[in-house]
FILO-920279 format. One record per atom (N, C-alpha, C, O): residue in one letter; chain; atom name; x, y, z. Coordinates in pm, whole numbers, plus 32768, in hexadecimal, padded with zeros to 4 digits. Example, Ala and Ser with C-alpha at 12.3 -4.5 7.8 and 13.67 -1.06 7.14 Angstrom:
BEGIN
+--------+--------+-------+------+------+------+
| residu | chaine | atome |    x |    y |    z |
+--------+--------+-------+------+------+------+
|      A |      A |     N | 8527 | 7DC7 | 830C |
|      A |      A |    CA | 84CE | 7E3E | 830C |
|      A |      A |     C | 8528 | 7EB6 | 830C |
|      A |      A |     O | 8590 | 7EB4 | 834E |
|      S |      A |     N | 8505 | 7F1F | 82C4 |
|      S |      A |    CA | 8557 | 7F96 | 82CA |
|      S |      A |     C | 850A | 8003 | 8313 |
|      S |      A |     O | 853D | 8072 | 8324 |
+--------+--------+-------+------+------+------+
This chain:
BEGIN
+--------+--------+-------+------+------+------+
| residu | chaine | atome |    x |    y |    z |
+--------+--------+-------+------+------+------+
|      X |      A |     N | 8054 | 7F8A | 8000 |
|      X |      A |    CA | 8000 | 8000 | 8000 |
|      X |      A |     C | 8058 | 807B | 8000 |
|      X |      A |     O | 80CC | 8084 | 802A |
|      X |      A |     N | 8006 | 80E0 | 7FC4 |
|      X |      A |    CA | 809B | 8141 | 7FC8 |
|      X |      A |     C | 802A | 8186 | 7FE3 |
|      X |      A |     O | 7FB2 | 8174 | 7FCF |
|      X |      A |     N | 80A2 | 821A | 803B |
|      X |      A |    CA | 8040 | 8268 | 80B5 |
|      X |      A |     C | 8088 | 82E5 | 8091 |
|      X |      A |     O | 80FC | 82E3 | 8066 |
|      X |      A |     N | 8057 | 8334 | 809F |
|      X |      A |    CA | 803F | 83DE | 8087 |
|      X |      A |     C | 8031 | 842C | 8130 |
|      X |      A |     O | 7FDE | 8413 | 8188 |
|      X |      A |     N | 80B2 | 849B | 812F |
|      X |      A |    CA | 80A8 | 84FF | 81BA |
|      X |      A |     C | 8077 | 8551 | 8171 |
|      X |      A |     O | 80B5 | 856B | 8109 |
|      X |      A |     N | 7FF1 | 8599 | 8190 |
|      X |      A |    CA | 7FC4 | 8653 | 815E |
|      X |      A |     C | 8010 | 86AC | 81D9 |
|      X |      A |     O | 800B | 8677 | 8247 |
|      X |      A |     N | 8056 | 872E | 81D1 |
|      X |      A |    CA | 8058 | 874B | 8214 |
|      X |      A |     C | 8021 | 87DE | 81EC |
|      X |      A |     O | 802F | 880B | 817A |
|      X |      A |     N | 7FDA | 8829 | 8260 |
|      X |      A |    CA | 7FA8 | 8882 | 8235 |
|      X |      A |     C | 7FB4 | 8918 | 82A7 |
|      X |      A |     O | 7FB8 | 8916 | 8322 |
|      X |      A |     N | 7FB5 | 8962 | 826F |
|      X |      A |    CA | 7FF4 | 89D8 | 82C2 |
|      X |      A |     C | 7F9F | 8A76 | 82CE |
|      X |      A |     O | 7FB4 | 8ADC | 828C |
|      X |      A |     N | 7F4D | 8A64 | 8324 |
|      X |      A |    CA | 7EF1 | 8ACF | 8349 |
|      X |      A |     C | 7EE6 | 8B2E | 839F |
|      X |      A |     O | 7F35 | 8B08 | 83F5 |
|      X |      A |     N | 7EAD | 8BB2 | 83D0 |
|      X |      A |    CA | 7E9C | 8C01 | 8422 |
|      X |      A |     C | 7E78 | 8BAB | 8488 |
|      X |      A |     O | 7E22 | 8B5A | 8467 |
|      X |      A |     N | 7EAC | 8BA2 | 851F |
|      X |      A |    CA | 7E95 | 8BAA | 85BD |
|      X |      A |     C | 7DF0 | 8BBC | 85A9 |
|      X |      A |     O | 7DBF | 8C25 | 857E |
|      X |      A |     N | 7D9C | 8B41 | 85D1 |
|      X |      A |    CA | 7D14 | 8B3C | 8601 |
|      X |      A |     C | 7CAE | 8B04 | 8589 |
|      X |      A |     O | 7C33 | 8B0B | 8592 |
|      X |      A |     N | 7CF7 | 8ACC | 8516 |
|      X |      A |    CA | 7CC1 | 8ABF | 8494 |
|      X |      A |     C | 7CD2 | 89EF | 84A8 |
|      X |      A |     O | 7C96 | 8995 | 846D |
|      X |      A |     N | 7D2A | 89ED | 8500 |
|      X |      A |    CA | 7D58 | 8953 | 84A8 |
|      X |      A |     C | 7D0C | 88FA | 84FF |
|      X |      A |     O | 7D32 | 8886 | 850D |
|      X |      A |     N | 7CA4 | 8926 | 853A |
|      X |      A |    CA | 7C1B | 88AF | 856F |
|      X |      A |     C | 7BC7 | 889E | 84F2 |
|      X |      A |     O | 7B87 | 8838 | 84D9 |
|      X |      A |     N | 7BCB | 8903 | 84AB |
|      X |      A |    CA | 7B46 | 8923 | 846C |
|      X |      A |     C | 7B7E | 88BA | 83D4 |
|      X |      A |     O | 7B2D | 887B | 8390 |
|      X |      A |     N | 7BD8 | 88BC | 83C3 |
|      X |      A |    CA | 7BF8 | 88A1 | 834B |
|      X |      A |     C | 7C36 | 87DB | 837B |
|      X |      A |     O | 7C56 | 8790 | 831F |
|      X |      A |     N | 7C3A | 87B6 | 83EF |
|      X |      A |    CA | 7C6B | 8744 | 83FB |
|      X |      A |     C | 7BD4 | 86F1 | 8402 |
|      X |      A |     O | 7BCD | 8679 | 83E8 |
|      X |      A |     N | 7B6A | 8739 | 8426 |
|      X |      A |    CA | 7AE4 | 86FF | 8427 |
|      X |      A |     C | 7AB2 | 86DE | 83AA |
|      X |      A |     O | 7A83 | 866D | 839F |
|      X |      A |     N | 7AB1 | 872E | 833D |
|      X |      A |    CA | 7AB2 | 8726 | 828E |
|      X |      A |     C | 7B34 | 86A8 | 826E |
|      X |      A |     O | 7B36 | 864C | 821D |
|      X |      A |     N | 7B58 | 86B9 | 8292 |
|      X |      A |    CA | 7BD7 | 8637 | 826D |
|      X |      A |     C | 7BA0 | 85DF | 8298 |
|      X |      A |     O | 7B94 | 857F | 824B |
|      X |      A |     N | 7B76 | 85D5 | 82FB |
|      X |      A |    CA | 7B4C | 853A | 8349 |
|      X |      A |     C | 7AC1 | 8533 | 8308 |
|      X |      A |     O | 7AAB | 84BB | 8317 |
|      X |      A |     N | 7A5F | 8561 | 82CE |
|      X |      A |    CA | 79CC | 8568 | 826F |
|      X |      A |     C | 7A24 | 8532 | 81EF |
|      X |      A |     O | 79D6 | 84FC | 81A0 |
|      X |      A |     N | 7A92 | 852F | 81CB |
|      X |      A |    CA | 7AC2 | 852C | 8137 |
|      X |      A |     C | 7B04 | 84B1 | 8121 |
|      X |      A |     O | 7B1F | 847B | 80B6 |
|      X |      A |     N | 7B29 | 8474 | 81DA |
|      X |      A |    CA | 7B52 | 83ED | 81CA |
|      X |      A |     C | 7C00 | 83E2 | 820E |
|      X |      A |     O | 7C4A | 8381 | 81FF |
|      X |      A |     N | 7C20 | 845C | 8255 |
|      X |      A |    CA | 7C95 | 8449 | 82A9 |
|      X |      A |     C | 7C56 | 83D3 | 8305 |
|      X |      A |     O | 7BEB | 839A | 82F0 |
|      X |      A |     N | 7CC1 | 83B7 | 8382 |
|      X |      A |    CA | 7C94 | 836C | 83DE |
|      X |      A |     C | 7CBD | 83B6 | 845B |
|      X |      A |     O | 7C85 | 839E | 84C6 |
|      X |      A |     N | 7D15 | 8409 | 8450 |
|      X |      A |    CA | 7D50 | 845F | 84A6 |
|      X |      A |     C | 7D97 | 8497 | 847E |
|      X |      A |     O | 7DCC | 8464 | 841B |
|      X |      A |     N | 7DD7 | 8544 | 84B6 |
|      X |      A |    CA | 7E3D | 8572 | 84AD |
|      X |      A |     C | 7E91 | 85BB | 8520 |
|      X |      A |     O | 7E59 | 85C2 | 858D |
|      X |      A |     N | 7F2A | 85FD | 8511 |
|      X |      A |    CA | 7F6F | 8620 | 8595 |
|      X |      A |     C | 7F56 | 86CC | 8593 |
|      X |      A |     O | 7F0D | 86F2 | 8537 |
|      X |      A |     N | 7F6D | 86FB | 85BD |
|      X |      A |    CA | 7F5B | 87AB | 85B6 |
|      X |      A |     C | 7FBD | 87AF | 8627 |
|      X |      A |     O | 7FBC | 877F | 8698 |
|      X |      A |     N | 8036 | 8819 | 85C5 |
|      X |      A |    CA | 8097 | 8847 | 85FA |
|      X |      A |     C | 8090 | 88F7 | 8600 |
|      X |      A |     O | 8064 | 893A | 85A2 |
|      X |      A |     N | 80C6 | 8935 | 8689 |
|      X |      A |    CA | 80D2 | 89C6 | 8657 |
|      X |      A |     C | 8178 | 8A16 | 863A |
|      X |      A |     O | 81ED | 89F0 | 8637 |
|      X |      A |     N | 813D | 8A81 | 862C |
|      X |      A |    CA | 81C5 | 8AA4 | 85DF |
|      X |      A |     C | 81C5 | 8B19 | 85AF |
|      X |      A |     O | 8156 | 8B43 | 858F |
|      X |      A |     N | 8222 | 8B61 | 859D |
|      X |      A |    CA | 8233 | 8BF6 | 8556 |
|      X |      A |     C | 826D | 8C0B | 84DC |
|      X |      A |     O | 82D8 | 8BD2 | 84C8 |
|      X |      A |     N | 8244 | 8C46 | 8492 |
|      X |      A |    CA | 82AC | 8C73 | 840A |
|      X |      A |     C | 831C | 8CC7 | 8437 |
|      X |      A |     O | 8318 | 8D01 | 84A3 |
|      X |      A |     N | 8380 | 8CCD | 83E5 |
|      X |      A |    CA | 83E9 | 8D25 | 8401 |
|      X |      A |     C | 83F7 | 8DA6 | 83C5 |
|      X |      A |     O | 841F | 8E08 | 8403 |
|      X |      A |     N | 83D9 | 8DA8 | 835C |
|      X |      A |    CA | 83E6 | 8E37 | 8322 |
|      X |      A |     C | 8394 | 8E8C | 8360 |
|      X |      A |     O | 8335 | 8E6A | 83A6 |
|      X |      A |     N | 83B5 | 8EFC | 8349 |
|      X |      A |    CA | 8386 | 8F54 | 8366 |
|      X |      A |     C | 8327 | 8F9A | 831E |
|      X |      A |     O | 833E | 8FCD | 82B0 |
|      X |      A |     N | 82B8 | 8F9F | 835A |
|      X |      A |    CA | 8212 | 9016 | 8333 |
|      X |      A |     C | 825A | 906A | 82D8 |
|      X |      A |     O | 8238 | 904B | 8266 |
|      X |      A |     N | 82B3 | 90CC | 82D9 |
|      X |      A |    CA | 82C1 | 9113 | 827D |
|      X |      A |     C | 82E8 | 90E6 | 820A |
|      X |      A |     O | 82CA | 911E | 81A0 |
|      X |      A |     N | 8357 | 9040 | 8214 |
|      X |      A |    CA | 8376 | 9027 | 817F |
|      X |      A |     C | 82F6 | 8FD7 | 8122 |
|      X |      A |     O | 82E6 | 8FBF | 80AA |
|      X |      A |     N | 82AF | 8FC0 | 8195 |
|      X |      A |    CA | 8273 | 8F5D | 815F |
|      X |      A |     C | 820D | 8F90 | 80F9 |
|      X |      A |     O | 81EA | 8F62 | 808C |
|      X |      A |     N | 81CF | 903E | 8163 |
|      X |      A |    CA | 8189 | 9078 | 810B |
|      X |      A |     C | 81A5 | 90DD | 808A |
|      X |      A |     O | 8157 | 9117 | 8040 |
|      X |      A |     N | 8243 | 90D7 | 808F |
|      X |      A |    CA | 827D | 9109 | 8026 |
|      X |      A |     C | 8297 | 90DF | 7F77 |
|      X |      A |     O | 829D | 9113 | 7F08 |
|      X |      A |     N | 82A4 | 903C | 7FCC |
|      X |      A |    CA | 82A9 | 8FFA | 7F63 |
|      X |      A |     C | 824D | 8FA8 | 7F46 |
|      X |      A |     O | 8262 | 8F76 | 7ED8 |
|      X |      A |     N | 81C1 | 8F6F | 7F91 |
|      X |      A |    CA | 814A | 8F6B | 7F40 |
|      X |      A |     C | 80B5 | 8FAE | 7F4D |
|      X |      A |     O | 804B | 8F7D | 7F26 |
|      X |      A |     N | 80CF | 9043 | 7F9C |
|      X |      A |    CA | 8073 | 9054 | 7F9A |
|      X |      A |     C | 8006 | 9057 | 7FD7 |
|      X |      A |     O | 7FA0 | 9092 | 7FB6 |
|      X |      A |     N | 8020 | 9004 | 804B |
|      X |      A |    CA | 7F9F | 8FF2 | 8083 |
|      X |      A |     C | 800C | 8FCA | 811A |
|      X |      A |     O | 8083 | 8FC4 | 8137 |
|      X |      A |     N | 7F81 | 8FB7 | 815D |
|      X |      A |    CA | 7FB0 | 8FAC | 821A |
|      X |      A |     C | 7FB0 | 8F45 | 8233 |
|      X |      A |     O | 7F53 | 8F03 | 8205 |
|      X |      A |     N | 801A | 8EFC | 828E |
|      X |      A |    CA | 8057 | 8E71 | 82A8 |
|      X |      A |     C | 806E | 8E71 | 831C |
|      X |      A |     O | 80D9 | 8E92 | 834F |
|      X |      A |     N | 7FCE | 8E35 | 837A |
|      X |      A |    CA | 7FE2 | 8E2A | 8403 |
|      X |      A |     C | 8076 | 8D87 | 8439 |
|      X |      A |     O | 8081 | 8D10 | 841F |
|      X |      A |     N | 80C2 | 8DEC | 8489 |
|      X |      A |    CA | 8134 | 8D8D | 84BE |
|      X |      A |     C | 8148 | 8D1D | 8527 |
|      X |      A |     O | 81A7 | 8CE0 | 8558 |
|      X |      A |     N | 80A0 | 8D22 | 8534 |
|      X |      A |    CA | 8093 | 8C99 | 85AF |
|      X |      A |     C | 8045 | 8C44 | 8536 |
|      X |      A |     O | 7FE9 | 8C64 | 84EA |
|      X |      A |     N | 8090 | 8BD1 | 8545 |
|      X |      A |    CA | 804B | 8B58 | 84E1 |
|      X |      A |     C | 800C | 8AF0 | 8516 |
|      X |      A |     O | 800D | 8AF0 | 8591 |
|      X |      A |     N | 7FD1 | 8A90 | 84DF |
|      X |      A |    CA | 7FCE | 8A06 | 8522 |
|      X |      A |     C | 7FE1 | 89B3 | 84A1 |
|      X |      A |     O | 7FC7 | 89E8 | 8435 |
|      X |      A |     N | 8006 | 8947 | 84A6 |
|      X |      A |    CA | 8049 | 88BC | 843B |
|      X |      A |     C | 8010 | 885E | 843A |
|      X |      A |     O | 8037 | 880D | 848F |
|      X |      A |     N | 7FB7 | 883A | 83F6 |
|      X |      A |    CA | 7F4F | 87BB | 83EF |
|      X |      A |     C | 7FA5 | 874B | 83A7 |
|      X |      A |     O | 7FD4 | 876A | 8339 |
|      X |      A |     N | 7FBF | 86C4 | 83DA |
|      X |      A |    CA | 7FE2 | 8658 | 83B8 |
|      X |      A |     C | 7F77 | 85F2 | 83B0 |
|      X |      A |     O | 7F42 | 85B7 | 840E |
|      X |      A |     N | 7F56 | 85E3 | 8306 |
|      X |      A |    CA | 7F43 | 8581 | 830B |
|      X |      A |     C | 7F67 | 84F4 | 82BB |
|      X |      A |     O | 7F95 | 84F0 | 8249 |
|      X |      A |     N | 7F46 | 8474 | 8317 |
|      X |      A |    CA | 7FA8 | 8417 | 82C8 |
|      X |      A |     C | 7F24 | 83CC | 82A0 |
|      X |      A |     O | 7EC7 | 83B7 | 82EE |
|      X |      A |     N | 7F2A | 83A2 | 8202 |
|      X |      A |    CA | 7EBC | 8361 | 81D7 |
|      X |      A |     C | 7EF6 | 82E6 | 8154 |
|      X |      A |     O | 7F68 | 82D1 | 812A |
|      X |      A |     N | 7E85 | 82AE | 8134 |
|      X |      A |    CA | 7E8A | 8255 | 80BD |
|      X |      A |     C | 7E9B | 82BB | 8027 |
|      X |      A |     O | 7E6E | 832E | 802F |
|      X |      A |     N | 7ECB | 829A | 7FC4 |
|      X |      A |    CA | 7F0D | 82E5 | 7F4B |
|      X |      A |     C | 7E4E | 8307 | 7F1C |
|      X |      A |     O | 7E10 | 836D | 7EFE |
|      X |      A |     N | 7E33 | 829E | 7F27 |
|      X |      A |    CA | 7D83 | 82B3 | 7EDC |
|      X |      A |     C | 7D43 | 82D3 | 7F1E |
|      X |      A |     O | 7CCE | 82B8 | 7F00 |
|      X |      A |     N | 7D56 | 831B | 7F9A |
|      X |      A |    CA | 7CE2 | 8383 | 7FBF |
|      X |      A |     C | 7D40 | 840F | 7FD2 |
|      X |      A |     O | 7D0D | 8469 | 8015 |
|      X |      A |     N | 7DA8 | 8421 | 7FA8 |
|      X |      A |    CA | 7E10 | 84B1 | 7FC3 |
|      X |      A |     C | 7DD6 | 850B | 7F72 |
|      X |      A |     O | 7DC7 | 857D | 7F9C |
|      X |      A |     N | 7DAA | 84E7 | 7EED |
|      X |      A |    CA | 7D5A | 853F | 7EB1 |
|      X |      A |     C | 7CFF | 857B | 7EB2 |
|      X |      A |     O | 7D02 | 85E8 | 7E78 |
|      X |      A |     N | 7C5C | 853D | 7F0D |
|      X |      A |    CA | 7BF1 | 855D | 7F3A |
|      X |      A |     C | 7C23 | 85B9 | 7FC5 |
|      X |      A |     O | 7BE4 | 861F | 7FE3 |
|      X |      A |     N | 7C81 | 8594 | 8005 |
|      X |      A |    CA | 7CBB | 85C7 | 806E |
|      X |      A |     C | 7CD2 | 8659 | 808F |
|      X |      A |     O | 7CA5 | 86A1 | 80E8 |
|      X |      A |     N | 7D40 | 8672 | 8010 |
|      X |      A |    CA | 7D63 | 86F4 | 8006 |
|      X |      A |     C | 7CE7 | 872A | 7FC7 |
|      X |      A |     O | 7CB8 | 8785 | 800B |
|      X |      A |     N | 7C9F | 870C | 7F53 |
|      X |      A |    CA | 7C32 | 8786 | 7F2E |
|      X |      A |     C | 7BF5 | 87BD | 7FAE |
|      X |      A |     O | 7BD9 | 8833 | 7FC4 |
|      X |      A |     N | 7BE8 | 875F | 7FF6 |
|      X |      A |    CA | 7BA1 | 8778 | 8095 |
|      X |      A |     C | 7BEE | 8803 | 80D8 |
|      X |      A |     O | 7BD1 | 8873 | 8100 |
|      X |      A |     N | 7C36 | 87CB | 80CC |
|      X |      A |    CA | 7CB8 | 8827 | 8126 |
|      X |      A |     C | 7CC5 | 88AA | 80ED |
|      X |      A |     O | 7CE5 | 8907 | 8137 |
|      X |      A |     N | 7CAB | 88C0 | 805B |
|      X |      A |    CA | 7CAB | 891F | 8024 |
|      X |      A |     C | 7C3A | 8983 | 8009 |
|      X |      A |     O | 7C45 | 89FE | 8000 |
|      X |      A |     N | 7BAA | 8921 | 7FFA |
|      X |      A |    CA | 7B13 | 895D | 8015 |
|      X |      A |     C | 7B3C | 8996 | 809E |
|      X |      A |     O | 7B7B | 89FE | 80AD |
|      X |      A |     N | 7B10 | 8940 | 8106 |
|      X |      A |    CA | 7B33 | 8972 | 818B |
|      X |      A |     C | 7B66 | 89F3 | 81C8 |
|      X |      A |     O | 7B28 | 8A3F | 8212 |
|      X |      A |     N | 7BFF | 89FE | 8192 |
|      X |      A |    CA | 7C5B | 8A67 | 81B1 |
|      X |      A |     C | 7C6C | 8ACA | 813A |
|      X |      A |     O | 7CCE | 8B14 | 8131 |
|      X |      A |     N | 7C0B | 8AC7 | 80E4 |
|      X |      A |    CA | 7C12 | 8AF8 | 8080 |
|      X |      A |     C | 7C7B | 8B43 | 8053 |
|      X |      A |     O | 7C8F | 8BBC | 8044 |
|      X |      A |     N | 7CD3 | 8AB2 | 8038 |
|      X |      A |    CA | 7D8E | 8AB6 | 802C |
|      X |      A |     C | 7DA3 | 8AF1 | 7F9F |
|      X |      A |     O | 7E13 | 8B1B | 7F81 |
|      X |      A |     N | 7D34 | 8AF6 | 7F3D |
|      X |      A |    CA | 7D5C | 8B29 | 7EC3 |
|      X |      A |     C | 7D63 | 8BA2 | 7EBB |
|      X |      A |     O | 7DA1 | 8BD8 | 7E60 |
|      X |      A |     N | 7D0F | 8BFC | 7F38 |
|      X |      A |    CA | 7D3F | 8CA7 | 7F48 |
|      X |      A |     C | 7DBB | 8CD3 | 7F95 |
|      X |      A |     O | 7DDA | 8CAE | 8007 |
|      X |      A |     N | 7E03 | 8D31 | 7F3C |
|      X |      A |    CA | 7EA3 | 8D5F | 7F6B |
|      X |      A |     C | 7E9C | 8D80 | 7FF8 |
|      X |      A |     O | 7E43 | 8DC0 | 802F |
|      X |      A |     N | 7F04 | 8D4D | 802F |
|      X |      A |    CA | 7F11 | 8D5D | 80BA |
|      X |      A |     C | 7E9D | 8D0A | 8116 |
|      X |      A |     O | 7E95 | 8D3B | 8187 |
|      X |      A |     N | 7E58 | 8CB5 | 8108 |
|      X |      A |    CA | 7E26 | 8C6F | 814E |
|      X |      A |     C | 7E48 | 8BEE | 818E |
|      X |      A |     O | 7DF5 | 8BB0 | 81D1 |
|      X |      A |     N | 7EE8 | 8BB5 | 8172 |
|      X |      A |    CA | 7F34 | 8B79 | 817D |
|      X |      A |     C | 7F54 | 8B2E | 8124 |
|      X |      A |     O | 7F40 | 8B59 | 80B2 |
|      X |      A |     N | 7F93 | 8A9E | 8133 |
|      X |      A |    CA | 7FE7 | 8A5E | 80C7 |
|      X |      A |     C | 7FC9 | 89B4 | 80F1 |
|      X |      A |     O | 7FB3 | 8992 | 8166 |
|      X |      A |     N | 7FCC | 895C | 8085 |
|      X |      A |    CA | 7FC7 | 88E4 | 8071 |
|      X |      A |     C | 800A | 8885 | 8022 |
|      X |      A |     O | 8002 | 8886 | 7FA7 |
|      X |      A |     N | 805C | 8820 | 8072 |
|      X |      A |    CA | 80B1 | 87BA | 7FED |
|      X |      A |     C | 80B4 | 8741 | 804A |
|      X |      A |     O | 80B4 | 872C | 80C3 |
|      X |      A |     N | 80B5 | 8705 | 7FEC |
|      X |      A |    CA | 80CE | 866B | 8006 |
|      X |      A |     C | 812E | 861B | 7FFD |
|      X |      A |     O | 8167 | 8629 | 7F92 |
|      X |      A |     N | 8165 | 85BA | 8050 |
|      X |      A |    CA | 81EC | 8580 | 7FFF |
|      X |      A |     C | 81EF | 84A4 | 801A |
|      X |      A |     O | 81DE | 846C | 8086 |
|      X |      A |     N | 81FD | 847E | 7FCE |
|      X |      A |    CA | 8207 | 8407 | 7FD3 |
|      X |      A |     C | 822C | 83B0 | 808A |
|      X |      A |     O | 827A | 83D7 | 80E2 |
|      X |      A |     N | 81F8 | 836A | 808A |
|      X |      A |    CA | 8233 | 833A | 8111 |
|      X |      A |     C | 829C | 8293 | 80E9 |
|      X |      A |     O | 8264 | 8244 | 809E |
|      X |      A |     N | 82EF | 827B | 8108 |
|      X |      A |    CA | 8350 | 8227 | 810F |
|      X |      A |     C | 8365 | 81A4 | 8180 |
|      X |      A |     O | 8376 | 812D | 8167 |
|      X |      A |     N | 835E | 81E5 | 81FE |
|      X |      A |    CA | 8358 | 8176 | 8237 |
|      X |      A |     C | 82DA | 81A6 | 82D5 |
|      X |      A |     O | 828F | 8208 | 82DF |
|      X |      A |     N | 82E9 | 8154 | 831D |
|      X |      A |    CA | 8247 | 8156 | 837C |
|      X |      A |     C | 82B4 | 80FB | 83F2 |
|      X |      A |     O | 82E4 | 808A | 83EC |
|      X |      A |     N | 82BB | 8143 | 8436 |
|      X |      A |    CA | 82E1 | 8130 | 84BC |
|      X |      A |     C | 8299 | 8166 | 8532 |
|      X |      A |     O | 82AA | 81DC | 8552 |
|      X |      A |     N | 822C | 80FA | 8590 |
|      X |      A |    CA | 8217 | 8120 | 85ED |
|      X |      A |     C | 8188 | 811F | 85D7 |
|      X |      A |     O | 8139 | 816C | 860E |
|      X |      A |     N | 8161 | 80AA | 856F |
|      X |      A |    CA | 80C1 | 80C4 | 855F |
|      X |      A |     C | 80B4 | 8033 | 851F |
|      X |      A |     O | 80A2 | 8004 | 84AF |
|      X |      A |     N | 80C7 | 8000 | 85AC |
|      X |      A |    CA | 8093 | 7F60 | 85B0 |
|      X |      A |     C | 7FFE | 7F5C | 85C1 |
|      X |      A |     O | 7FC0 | 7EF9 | 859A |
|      X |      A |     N | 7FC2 | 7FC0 | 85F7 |
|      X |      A |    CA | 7F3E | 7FC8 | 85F2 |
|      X |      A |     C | 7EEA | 7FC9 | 85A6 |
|      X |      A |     O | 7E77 | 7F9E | 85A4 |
|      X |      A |     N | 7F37 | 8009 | 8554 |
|      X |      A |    CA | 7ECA | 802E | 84C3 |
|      X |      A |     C | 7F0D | 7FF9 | 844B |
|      X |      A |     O | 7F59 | 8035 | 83FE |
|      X |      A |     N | 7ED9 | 7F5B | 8449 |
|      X |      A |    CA | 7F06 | 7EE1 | 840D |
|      X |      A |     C | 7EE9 | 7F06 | 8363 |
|      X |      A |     O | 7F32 | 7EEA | 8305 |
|      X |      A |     N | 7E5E | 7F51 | 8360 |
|      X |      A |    CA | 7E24 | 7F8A | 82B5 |
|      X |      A |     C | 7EB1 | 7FD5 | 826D |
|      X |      A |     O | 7EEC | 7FAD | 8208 |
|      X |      A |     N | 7ED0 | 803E | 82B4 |
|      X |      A |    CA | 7F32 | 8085 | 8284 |
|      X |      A |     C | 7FD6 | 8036 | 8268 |
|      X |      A |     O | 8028 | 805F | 8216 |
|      X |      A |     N | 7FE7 | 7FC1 | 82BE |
|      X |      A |    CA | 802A | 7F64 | 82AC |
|      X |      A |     C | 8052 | 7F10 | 8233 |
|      X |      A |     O | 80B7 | 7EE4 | 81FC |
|      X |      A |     N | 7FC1 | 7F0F | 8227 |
|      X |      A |    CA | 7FC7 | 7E95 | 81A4 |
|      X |      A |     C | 7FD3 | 7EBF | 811C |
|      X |      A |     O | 7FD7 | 7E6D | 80C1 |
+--------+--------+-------+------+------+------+
């Protein structure tokens, strides 16, 4: 089985709302990390324009390759990730699974 991490990167108080649409779309769970950007408000709005709140949170999620797709549209309706500055979304292959004897599906 080959498995897909989304990770996704939103404004502080957004990443309940958008992990609930993931789980309607067929996640099974995800981690929410917080976190700050580094640049600075002024470069950020210099160079695109628009305002880039600096408290984040980091949605992890680890899924099956055939539902990553239904996944992210979710993630993207949701956080309506396709408007500038509303944050950012990518995905990257997963390789190996350590530590998830539990969840035998994702295993196989």
């Amino acid at each position: 089985m080959e498995a897909v991490a989304i990770f996704t990167v939103v404004e502080r108080g957004k990443a309940d709302h958008l992990v609930e649409r993931a789980k309607k779309a067929g996640a099974t769970g995800a981690t929410i990390l917080y976190g700050r950007g580094t640049a600075t408000a002024g470069e950020l709005r210099h160079f695109l324009s628009i305002h880039v709140e600096p408290s984040k949170e980091v949605i992890i999620i680890l899924t099956e390759k055939e539902k990553a797709e239904a996944i992210q549209r979710a993630l993207i309706e949701a956080g309506e990730l396709d408007e500038p500055g509303t944050g950012i979304l990518f995905s990257i292959p997963v390789l190996n699974f350590i530590g998830l004897e539990h969840r035998e599906e994702l295993l196989e």
